[in-house]
C-alpha positions in Angstrom: 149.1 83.2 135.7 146.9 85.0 133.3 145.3 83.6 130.2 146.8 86.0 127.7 150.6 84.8 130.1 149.2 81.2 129.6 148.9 81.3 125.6 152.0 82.9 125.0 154.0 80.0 127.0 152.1 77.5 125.0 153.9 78.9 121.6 157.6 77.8 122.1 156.1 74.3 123.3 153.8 74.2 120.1 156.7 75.1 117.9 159.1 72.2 119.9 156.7 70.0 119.4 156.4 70.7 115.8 159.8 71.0 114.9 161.3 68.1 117.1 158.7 65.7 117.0 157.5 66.5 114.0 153.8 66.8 116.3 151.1 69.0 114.6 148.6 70.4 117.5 145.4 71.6 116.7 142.1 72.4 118.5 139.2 71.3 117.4 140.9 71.2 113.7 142.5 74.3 113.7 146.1 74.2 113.5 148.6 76.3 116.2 151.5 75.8 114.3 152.8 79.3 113.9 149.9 81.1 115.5 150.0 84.2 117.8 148.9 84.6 121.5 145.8 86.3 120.2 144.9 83.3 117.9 145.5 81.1 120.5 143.0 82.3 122.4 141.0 83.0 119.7 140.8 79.3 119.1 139.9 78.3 122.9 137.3 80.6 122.8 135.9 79.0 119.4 136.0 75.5 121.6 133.1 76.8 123.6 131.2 77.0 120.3 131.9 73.5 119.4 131.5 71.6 122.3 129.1 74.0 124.8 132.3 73.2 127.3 135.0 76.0 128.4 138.3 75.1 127.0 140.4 76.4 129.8 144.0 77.0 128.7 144.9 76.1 132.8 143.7 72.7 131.1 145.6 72.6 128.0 148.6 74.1 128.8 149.8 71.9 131.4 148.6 69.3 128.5 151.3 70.5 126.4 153.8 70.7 129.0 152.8 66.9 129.3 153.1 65.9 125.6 156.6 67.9 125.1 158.1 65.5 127.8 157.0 61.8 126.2 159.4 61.8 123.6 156.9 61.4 121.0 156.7 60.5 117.4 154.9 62.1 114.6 151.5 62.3 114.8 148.2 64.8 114.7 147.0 65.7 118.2 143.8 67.6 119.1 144.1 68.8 122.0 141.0 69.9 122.6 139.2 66.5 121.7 141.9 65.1 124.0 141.4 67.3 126.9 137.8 66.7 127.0 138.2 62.6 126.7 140.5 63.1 130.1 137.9 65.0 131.6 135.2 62.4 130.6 137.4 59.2 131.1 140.4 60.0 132.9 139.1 58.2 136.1 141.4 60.2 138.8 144.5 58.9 136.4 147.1 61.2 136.4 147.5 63.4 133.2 150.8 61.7 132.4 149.7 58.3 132.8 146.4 59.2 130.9 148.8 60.4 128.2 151.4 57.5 128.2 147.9 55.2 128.0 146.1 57.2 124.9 149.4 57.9 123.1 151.3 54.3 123.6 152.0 53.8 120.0 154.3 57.2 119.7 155.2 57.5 123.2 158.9 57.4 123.5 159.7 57.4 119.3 161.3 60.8 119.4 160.4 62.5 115.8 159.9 58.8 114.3 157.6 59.4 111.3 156.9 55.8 109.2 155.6 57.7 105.9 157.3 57.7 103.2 158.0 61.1 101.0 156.1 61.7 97.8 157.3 65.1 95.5 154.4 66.9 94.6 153.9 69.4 91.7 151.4 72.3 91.2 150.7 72.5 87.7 149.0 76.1 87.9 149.6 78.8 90.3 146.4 80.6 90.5 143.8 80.9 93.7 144.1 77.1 94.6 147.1 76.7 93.6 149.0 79.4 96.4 146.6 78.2 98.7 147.7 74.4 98.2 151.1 75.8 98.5 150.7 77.6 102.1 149.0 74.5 103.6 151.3 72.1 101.6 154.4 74.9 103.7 152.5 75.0 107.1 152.5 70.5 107.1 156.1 69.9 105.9 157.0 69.0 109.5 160.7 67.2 108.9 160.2 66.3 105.6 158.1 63.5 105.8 154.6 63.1 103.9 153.9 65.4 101.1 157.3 67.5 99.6 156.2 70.6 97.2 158.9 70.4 95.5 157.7 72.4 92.1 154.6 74.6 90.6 155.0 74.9 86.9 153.7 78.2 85.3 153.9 79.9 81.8 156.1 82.9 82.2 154.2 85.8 82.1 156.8 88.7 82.5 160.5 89.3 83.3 160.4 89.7 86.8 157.9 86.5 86.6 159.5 84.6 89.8 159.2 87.8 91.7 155.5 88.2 91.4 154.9 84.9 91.5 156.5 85.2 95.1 154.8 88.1 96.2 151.3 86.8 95.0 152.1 83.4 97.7 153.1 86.2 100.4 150.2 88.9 100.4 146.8 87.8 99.7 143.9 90.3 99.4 141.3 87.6 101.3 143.8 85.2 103.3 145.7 87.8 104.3 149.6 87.6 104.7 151.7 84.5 104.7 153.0 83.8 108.4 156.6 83.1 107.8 159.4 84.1 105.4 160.0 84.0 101.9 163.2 84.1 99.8 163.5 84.2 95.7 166.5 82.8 94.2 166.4 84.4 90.7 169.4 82.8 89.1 168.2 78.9 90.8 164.1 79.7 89.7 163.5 79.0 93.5 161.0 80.3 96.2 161.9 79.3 99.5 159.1 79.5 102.3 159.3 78.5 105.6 163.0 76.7 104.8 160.6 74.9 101.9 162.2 75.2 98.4 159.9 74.8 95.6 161.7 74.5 91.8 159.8 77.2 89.6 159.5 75.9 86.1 157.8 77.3 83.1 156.3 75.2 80.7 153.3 75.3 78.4 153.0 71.9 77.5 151.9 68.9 80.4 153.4 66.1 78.4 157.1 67.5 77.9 158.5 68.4 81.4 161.2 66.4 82.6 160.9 66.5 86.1 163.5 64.1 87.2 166.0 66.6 86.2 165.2 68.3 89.2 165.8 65.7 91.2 162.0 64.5 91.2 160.8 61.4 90.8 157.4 59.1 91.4 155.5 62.7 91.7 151.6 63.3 92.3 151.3 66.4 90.2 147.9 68.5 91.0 146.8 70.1 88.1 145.2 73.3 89.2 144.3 75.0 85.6 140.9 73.1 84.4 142.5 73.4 81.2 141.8 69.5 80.8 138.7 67.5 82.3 139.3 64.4 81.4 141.5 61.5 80.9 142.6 62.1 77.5 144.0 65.5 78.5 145.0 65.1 82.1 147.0 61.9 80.6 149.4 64.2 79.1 151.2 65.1 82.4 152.0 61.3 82.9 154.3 61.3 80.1 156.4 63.8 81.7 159.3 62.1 83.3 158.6 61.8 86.8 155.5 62.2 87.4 153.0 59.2 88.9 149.9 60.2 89.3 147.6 63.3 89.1 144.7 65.1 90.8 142.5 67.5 89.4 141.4 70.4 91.5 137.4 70.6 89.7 135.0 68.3 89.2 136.3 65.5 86.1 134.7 64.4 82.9 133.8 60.9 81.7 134.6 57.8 84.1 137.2 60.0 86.1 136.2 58.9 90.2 135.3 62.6 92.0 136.7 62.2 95.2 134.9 64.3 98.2 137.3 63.2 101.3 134.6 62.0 104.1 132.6 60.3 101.9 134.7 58.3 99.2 138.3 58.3 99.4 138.4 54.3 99.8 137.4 54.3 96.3 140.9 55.2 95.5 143.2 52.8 94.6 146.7 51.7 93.7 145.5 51.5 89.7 144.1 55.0 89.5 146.6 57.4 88.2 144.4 60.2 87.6 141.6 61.3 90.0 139.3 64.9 90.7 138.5 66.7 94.1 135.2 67.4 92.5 134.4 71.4 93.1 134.2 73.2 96.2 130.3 73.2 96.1 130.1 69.3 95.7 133.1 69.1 98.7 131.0 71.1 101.2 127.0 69.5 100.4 128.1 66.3 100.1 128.7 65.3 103.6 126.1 67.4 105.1 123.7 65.4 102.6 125.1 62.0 103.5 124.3 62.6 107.3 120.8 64.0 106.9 120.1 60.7 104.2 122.0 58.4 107.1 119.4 59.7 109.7 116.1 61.3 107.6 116.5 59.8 104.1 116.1 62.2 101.1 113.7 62.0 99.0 114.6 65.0 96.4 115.7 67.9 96.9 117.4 71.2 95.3 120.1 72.9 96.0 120.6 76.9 95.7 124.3 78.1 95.2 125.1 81.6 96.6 128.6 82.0 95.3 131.2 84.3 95.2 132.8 85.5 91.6 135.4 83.7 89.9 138.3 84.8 87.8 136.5 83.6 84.9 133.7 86.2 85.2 134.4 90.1 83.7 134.8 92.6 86.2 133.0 94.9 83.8 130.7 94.0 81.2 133.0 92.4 78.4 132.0 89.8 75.8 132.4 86.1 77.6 131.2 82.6 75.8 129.2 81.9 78.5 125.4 83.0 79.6 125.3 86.3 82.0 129.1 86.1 82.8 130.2 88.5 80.2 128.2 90.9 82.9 130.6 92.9 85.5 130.8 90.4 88.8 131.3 93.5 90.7 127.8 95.2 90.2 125.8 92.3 89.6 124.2 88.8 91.1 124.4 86.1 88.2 122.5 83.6 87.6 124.7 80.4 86.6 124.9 76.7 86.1 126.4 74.4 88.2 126.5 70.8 88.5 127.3 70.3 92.0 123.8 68.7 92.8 124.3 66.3 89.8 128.3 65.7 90.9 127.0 64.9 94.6 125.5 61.4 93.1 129.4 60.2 91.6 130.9 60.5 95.5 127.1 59.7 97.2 125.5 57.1 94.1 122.3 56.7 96.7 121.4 60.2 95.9 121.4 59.7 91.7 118.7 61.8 90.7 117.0 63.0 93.7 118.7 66.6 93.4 118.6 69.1 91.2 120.6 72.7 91.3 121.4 76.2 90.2 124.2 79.1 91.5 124.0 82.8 92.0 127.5 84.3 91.8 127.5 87.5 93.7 129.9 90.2 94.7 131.9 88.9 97.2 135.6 87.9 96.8 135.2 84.5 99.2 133.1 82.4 101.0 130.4 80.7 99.7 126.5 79.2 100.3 124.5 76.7 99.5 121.1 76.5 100.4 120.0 72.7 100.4 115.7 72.3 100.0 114.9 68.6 100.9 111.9 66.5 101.0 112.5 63.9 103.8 111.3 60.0 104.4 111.2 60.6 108.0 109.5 63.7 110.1 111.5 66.0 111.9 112.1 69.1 113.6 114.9 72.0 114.1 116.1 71.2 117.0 116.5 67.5 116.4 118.2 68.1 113.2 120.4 70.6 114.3 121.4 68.9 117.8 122.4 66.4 115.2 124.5 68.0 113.0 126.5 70.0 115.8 127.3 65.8 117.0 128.2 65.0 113.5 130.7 67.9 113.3 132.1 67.4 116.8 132.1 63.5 116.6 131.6 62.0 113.8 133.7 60.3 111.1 132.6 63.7 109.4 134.0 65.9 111.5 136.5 67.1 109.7 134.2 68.0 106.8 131.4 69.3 108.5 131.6 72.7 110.9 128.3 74.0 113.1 127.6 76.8 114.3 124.6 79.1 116.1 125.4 82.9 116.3 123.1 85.5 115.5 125.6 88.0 113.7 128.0 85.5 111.1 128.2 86.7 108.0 130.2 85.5 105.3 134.0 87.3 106.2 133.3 85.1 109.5 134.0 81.6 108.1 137.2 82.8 105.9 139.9 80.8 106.3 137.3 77.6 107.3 139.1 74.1 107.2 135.8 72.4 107.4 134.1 71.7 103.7 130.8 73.3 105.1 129.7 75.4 108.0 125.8 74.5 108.9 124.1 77.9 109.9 122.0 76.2 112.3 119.6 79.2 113.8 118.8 79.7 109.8 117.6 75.7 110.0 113.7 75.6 109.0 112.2 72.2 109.2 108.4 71.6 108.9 107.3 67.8 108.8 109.3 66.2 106.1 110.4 69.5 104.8 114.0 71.0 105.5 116.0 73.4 104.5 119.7 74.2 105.3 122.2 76.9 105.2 125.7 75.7 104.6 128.4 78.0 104.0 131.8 77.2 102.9 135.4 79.0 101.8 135.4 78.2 98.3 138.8 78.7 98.5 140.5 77.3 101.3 137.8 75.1 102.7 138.1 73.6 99.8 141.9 73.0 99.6 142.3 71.6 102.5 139.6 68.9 101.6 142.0 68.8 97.8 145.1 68.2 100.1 143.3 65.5 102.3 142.7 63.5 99.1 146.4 64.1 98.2 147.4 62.6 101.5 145.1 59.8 100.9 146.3 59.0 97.5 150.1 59.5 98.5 149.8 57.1 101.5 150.9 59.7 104.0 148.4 60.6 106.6 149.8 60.9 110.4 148.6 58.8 113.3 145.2 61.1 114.4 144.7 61.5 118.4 142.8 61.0 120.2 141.8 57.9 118.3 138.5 56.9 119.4 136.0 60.1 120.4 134.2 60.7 123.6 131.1 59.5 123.9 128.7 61.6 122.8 126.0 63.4 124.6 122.8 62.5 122.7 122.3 58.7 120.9 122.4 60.2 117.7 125.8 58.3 116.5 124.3 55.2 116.7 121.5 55.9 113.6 124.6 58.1 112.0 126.7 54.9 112.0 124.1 52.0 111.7 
C-alpha cells in the first residue's frame, strides 16, 4: 500500500477517534484533526526533522488502527512520541499489549472525559481574537473543556455579523478556515464547525449581562489592550457571568504575566485577572530558561525583528508614538519593547540581566528575536544546539520550544508554528562564553496557542497527555536541564 494510500486511510480513523472518543492525535504537536492527505504527510516528513528518525506511516497507521479499537477515553495522544517509545521500549510486546499497558488509565472509557465545561468569551475580535476562536473550534471535541460560547464586538456596520464571519473564514496569512461556517442574522450567531458562538455588541466591559445567554462562571479573554491593569480589566467582572479574565499582552502593576512552560503554577484559585505577557516574552522566555538551567546568563540583549502591527500607519500619518506614524509598508522601525524586561516577571532569576529593543519590518507575520548573551559557563555550537533540539523533543519545554537546521527557512516557513519559538540552529554562533541565538516565532498563532494553554490551565481543563513519560533521550543533557 502506498504512502499517499496509507495517509488517506488514516483520516476517517483520525476523525473517529476525535469525534467518538473525543481523542486529539497529533505528531510531534501538530494536530491531524481535519488535515488532508498531503498534510498528513507533510507532518511525517517534519518528524524526521525532529527526531533524526523516519516516521514511517507503515508504523503509525497500524498505530491508529490499534488505538480506534481500545475503546478509549479523552485524552491527547502523540503518536509520533508514542511510536518511537514502542520502538525504544516495546521489548517484542505486541503493539496492542504495548498500547493497553501505556494507555491503562483511558483504555476501555469510551468518550469518558472528567473535565468539567467552562464558557469562554472573546472580548475583541481582532488578529488574536479569530485566531483564539479557530483553535478554541478545532479543540471543542464533545463539549468538554473550554466552550466559546461568545465574542463581544462594537458594531461597526449593518451587515456587521456578516463580516465579522467572513474575517474568521478567509485569512490573508492563515489562510482559510478548514470547516463550515453558518451566520444566523436574526439569533446574532456564527456557527463553526457545529460550534455556536453568541455575537454581542457592547462598548462597555462592566454592563454585559452574560447569563442571559445562558452563560455563567465565564473566563472572558480580553483581546483589545484597551485596559492594562487591574483597575480596568476589573470592569469585566461586574458583568454578570463572568469569573475570571485573561489578558492577551503583557499587564501593568502587580498583574502575574503568565508564559505557559515556565509559570503557570503561579496561578491560582484567588487570581481573577491574569496576562499571557506578549508574544515576544512567550517565545524568549523558555529558550532563556534552558540556556540559564545549563550555561547561566550573565546579561544579555535581546534584538526584536518584528512584523507590523495594526497599530502602525500603512502610510505615513500622524501616530502618538516615536517612528510609527511612518508607513510599515516601506520602512523598518525602530521601536520599544519591553519583552527583555517582561522576561524577569515569568523568569525572576533573570531581573536585570537583559536589556532590549524591536525593529518592526514589512512582513505581515512571523517574527525574530535575536538573543546576545554573556554566559557563566564556556560553550560551543554544537553543544548548545544538540541541546536545544533535546529540550524541544523532550523536555518539559517541548511544547514551547521548536528546533530546526535547514539551510533555506525563511520567515513564511514557520507560519502557522504552535511552538512559542523556533531556534534557527545553523544561525547559532557561540565563542567561549559568548552566544547568540536566532529564535523565530508566529506572533500570531504561536502565540495563541501558548494564550489558550494558559486558558486551559486557569479553567482546569487540560486532557490526559500520552505518552506520559518521554523516551530516554539520546545525549545526558536532561539530567543538567532538570537538576
Amino acid at each position: 500500500m502506498g504512502r499517499e494510500a496509507l495517509a488517506e486511510a488514516m483520516i476517517p480513523v483520525i476523525g473517529r477517534l476525535y469525534r467518538e472518543n473525543n481523542v486529539v492525535t497529533s505528531i510531534h504537536g501538530r494536530s491531524l484533526i481535519n488535515k488532508s492527505t498531503m498534510n498528513i504527510l507533510k507532518a511525517h516528513r517534519f518528524a524526521r526533522r525532529m527526531s533524526n528518525t523516519e516516521l514511517q506511516l507503515e508504523e503509525t497507521a497500524p498505530l491508529l488502527n490499534a488505538l480506534a479499537e481500545l475503546e478509549l477515553g479523552a485524552a491527547a495522544i502523540d503518536i509520533a512520541r508514542l511510536t518511537e517509545k514502542y520502538r525504544a521500549e516495546g521489548e517484542g510486546a505486541s503493539l496492542d499489549a504495548f498500547l493497553r499497558t501505556e494507555l491503562a488509565d483511558i483504555v476501555g472509557k469510551r468518550g469518558a472525559d472528567n473535565r468539567t465545561s467552562t464558557d469562554v468569551v472573546l472580548y475583541g475580535f481582532g488578529r488574536i481574537g479569530r485566531l483564539l476562536a479557530r483553535i478554541l473550534i478545532e479543540k471543542a471535541g464533545g463539549g468538554h473543556g473550554l466552550r466559546l460560547r461568545a465574542i463581544v464586538v462594537r458594531k461597526g456596520a449593518d451587515n456587521d455579523l456578516v463580516k465579522r464571519a467572513s474575517l474568521l473564514r478567509r485569512d490573508s496569512v492563515h489562510g482559510s478556515f478548514e470547516g463550515t461556517i453558518r451566520v444566523d442574522e436574526e439569533a446574532n450567531t456564527i456557527t463553526a464547525n457545529g460550534v455556536q458562538i453568541q455575537v454581542i455588541y457592547s462598548d462597555n466591559p462592566a454592563t454585559v449581562d452574560y447569563t442571559a445567554y445562558g452563560i455563567k462562571d465565564a473566563l472572558v479573554v480580553d483581546n483589545t489592550g484597551r485596559w492594562r491593569d487591574a483597575e480596568g480589566l476589573s470592569q469585566h467582572l461586574q458583568s454578570k457571568g463572568v469569573a475570571r479574565v485573561l489578558l492577551t499582552a503583557p499587564g501593568k502593576g502587580n498583574l502575574k504575566n503568565i508564559v505557559h512552560g515556565i509559570n503557570q503554577g503561579d496561578i491560582t484559585d484567588e487570581d481573577k485577572i491574569v496576562t499571557a505577557a506578549s508574544c515576544t516574552t512567550n517565545a524568549i522566555t523558555p529558550v532563556l530558561k534552558a540556556i540559564n538551567d545549563k550555561f547561566g546568563i550573565v546579561h544579555g540583549h535581546v534584538e526584536t525583528v518584528h512584523s507590523f502591527t495594526n497599530d502602525q500607519n500603512l502610510i505615513d500619518n500622524f501616530h502618538k508614538g516615536d517612528r510609527r506614524g511612518r508607513s510599515a509598508a516601506l520602512n523598518m522601525v525602530i521601536t520599544e519593547t519591553g519583552a527583555a524586561k517582561a522576561v524577569a516577571k515569568a523568569l525572576p532569576e533573570l531581573q536585570g540581566k537583559l536589556t532590549g529593543n524591536a525593529i518592526r519590518v514589512p512582513t505581515p507575520d512571523v517574527s525574530m528575536a535575536i538573543l546576545n548573551l554573556n554566559l557563566s559557563t564556556s560553550t560551543t555550537r554544537d553543544e548548545v544546539n544538540d541541546y536545544l533540539r533535546e529540550m524541544s523533543l523532550h523536555s518539559q519545554l517541548r511544547k514551547q520550544i521548536d528546533y530546526i537546521d535547514s539551510p533555506d527557512v525563511v520567515s513564511t516557513d514557520f507560519v502557522g508554528s504552535r511552538r512559542a519559538g523556533i531556534v534557527d540552529g545553523l544561525a547559532t554562533i557561540s565563542t567561549d562564553k559568548n552566544l547568540v541565538l536566532y529564535v523565530w516565532y508566529d506572533n500570531e498563532f504561536g502565540y495563541s496557542c501558548q494564550v489558550v494553554r494558559v486558558m486551559e490551565e486557569i479553567a482546569g481543563v487540560n486532557p490526559p497527555s500520552f505518552p506520559a513519560r518521554d523516551v530516554v533521550a539520546p545525549i545526558a543533557v536532561l539530567e543538567a536541564a532538570n537538576a
